[in-house]
C-alpha positions in Angstrom: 0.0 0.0 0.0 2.4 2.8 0.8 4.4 1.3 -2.5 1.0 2.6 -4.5 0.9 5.8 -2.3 4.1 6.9 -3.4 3.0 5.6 -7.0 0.3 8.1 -7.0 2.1 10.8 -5.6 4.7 10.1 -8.5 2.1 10.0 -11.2 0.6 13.1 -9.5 3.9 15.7 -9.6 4.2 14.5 -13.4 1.0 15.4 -14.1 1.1 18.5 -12.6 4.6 19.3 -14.4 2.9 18.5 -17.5 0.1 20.3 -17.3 1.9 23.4 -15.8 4.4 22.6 -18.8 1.6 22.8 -21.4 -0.1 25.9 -19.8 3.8 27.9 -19.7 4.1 27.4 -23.5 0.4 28.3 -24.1 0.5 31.7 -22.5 4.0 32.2 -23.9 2.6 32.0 -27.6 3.4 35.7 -29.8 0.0 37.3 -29.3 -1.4 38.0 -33.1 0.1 41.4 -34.1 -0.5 43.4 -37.8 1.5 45.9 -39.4 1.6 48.2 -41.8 4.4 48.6 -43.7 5.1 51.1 -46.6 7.3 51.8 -49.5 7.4 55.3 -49.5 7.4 56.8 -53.0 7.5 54.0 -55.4 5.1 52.3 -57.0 3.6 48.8 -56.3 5.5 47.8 -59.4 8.8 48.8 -59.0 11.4 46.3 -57.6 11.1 47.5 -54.1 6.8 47.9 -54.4 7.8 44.3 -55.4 9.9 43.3 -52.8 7.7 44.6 -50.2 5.0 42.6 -50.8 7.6 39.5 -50.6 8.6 41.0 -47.2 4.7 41.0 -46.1 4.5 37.3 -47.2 7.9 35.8 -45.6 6.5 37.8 -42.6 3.5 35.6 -41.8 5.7 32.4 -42.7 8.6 32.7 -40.4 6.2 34.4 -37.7 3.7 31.3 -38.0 1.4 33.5 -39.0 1.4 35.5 -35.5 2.7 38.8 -37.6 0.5 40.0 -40.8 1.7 42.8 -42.6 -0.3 45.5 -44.9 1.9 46.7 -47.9 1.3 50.1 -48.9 3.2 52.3 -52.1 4.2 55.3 -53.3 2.0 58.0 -51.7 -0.6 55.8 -49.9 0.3 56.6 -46.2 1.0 60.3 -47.3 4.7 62.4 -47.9 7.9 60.1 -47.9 8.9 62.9 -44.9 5.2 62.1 -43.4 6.0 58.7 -43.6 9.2 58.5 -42.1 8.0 60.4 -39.1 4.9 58.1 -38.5 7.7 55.2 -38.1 9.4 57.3 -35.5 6.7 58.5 -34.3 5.0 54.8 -34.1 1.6 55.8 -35.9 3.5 53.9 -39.2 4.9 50.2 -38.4 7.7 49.6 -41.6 9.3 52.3 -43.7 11.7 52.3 -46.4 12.4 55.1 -48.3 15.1 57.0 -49.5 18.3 57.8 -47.1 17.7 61.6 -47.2 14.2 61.0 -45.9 16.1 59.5 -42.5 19.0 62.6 -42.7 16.7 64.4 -40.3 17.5 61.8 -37.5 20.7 61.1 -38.5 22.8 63.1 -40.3 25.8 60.9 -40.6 23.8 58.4 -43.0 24.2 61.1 -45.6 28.0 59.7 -46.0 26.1 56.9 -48.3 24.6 59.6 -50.7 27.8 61.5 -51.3 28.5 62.4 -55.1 30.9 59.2 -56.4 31.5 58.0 -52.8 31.0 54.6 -55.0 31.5 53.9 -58.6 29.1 50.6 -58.4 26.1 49.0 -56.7 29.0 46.2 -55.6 30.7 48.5 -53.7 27.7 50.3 -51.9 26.1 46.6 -51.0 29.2 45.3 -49.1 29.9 48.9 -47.3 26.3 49.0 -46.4 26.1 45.2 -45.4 29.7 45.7 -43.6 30.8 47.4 -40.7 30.2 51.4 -42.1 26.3 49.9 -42.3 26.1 48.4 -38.9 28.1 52.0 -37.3 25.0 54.1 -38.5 22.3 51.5 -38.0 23.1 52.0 -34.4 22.8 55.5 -34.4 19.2 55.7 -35.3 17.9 53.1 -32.2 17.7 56.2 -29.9 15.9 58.2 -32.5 13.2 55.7 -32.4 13.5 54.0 -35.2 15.0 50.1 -35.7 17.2 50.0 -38.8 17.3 46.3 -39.9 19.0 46.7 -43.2 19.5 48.9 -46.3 17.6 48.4 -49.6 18.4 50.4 -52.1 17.3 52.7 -55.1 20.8 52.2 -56.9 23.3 54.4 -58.6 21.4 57.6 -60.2 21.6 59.6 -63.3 20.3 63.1 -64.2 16.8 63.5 -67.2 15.9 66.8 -68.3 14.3 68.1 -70.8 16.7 70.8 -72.4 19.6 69.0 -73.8 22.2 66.3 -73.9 24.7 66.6 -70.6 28.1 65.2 -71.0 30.1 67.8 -69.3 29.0 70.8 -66.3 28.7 72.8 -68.5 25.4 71.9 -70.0 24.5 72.0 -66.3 24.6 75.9 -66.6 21.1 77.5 -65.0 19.6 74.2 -65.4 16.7 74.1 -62.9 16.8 70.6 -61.0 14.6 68.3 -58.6 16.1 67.1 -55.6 15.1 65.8 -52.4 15.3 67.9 -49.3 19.0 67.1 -48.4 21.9 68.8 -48.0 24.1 66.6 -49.6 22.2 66.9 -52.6 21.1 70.6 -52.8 25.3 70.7 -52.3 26.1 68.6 -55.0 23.9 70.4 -57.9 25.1 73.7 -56.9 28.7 72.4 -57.4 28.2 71.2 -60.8 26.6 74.1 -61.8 22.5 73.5 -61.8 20.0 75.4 -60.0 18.4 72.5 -57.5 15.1 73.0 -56.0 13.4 70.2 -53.3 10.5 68.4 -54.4 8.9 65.6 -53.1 8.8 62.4 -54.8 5.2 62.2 -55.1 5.0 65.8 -56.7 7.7 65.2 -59.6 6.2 63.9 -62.4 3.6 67.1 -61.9 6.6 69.9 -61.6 7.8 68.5 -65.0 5.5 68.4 -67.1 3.8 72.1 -66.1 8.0 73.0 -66.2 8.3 74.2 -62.6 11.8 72.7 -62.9 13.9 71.1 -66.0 15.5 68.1 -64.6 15.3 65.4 -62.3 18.2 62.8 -60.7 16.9 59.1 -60.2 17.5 55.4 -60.6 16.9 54.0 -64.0 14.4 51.6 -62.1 12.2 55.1 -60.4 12.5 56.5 -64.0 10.5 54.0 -65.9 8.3 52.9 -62.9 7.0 56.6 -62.3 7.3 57.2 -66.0 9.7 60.1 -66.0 10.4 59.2 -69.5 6.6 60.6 -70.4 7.8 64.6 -69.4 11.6 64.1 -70.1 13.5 64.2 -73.4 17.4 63.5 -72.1 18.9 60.7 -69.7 22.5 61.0 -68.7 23.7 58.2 -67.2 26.4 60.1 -64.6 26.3 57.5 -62.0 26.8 60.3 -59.8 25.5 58.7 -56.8 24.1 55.9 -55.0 21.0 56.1 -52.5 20.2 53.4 -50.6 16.9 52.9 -48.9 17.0 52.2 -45.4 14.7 49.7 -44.0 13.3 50.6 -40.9 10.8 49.6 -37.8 9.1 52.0 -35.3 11.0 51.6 -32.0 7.3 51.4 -30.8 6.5 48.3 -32.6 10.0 46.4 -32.1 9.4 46.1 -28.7 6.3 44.7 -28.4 7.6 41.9 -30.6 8.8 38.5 -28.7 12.7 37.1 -30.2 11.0 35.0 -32.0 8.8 37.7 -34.0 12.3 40.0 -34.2 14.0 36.9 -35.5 11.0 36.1 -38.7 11.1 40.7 -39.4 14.8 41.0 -39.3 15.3 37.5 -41.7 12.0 38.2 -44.2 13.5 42.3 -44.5 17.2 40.6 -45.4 15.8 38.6 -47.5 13.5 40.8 -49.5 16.1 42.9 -49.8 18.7 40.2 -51.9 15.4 40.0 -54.0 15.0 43.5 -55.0 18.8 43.9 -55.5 18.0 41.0 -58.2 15.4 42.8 -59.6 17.5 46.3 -59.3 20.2 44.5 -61.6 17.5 42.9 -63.7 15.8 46.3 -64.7 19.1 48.2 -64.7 20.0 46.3 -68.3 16.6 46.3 -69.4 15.6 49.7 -68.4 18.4 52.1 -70.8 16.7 49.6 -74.1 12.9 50.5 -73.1 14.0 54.1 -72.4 15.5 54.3 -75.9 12.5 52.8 -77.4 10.2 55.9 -75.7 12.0 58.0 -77.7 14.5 59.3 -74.9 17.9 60.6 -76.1 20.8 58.4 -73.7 24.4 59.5 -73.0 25.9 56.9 -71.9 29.0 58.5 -71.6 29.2 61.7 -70.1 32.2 63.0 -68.8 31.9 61.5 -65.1 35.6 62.6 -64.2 34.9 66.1 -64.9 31.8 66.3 -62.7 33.8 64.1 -59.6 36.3 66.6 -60.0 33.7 69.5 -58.4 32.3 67.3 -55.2 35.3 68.4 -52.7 33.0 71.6 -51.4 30.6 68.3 -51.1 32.4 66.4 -48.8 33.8 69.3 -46.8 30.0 70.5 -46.0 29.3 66.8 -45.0 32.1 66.6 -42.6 32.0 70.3 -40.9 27.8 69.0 -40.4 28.8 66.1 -38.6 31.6 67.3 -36.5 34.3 65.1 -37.6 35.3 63.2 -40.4 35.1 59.7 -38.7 32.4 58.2 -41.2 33.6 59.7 -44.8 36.8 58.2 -43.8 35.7 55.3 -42.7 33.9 54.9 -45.7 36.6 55.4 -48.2 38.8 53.2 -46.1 36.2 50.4 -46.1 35.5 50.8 -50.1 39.2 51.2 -51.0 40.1 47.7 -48.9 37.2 46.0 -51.6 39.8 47.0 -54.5 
């Protein structure tokens, strides 16, 4: 008898482990959480508006469907400076956008954007996958806002619809859309254009009623926003590189569980690798369908002579931040790929 006590008693505790066991990994589960996630100023079509919707999808995989994300495009959650806000802010869940949007927070990520800091996509991928990547991904945490990676909108070139530009000199008085950044409004000044801030999502309007002449952008932004309807000229200058930094509200990071950060950071890397894919697809195709819209293509402008005038550029960028730490550390990073 006291053999079959003990028995019980035995049988009892395990039951009670098990149970208890059952109940801990139960109320541990990642409550069901949605986003919303926007791609601010492109289009649904364009590699990233592509890629976005593969980062909704890998989402609810690797979250076991405790994470659903709504994709938004272009203009849908309002400005591409409205949007980037709402992230820090944590009205908006996911943003990617252009780097100059983020400037506001952080200044230092303008480094990326400098005229020529990179002569290929190659280059800019490793830097911003390396080390110079990670040191300004940290710097925007306190800001509110969880950089996970950089996407990108790729090496840029200048339309307009005045003339062919091969040298500064057809740059002369030439009234050009930028975005609102320093680096930027700096760099068209030095090669001799007039630059005025627009926002992405009023560009296609300013060119065709000829509120400005020109416009700097990624082959890829060019045909997906049609540029090529209210633009004559493409110049392919490769005069910089902007990536797009892919970012989560602060907010919203935290009230994930590891296992949710784990699926968001993985399904952002790896829709990134897809729209670089569809970046170097389009980048080939794109200078062939541009041609056959009737648009006039240098491919060969005088890209020495314009690198020759960015100096003023990077001296502005490094008297903003205070020191030079992160150009150099950029060019040191980039001259250790060659």
């Amino acid at each position: 008898m006291k053999n079959l006590r003990k028995l019980f008693a035995f049988a009892l505790v395990v039951a009670v482990v098990l149970g208890w066991g059952h109940y801990s990994a139960s109320s541990a589960a990642a409550a069901p959480l949605k986003m919303t996630a926007v791609c601010a100023g492109l289009p649904e079509g364009s590699p990233s508006g592509k890629a976005l919707k593969v980062f909704a999808e890998k989402v609810a995989a690797y979250s076991n469907g405790t994470i659903t994300v709504d994709p938004f495009f272009d203009a849908d959650l309002g400005t591409l400076t409205a949007c980037v806000e709402g992230m820090a802010q944590g009205t908006i869940d996911v943003v990617t956008t252009g780097t100059s949007y983020f400037s506001g927070y952080v200044p230092e990520i303008q480094v990326f954007e400098l005229p020529y800091v990179f002569k290929s996509n190659e280059e800019a991928r490793k830097t911003l996958d390396g080390v110079p990547g990670d040191e300004i991904r940290a710097l925007f945490t306190p800001k509110g806002i969880v950089l996970l990676c950089y996407w990108e909108s790729g090496l840029r070139h200048v339309t307009n619809s005045r003339a062919p530009i091969v040298t500064p000199e057809d740059m002369k008085g030439l009234k050009i859309r930028t975005v609102v950044s320093t680096t930027q409004q700096l760099t068209w000044k030095a090669f001799g254009a007039l630059p005025m801030a627009i926002d992405m999502t009023e560009v296609y309007t300013a060119l065709q009623q000829g509120t400005v002449d020109a416009q700097e952008n990624t082959l890829a932004q060019i045909v997906s926003t049609k540029i090529y309807e209210a633009q004559k000229y493409l110049s392919l200058t490769n005069h910089a590189y902007t990536p797009m930094p892919f970012g989560i509200s602060k907010m919203t990071w935290d009230r994930l569980d590891e296992s949710q950060k784990v699926a968001v950071e993985r399904a952002a890397k790896e829709a990134r690798d897809y729209q670089r894919e569809l970046d170097d697809i389009s980048d080939k195709d794109n200078v062939a369908f541009l041609k056959e819209k009737g648009i006039i293509v240098e491919e060969n402008p005088d890209r020495n002579a314009f690198a020759a005038l960015v100096q003023p550029v990077y001296d502005a960028f490094v008297k903003q931040a205070g020191n030079d730490k992160y150009l150099k550390m950029v060019q040191s990073f980039v001259a250790g790929l060659k």
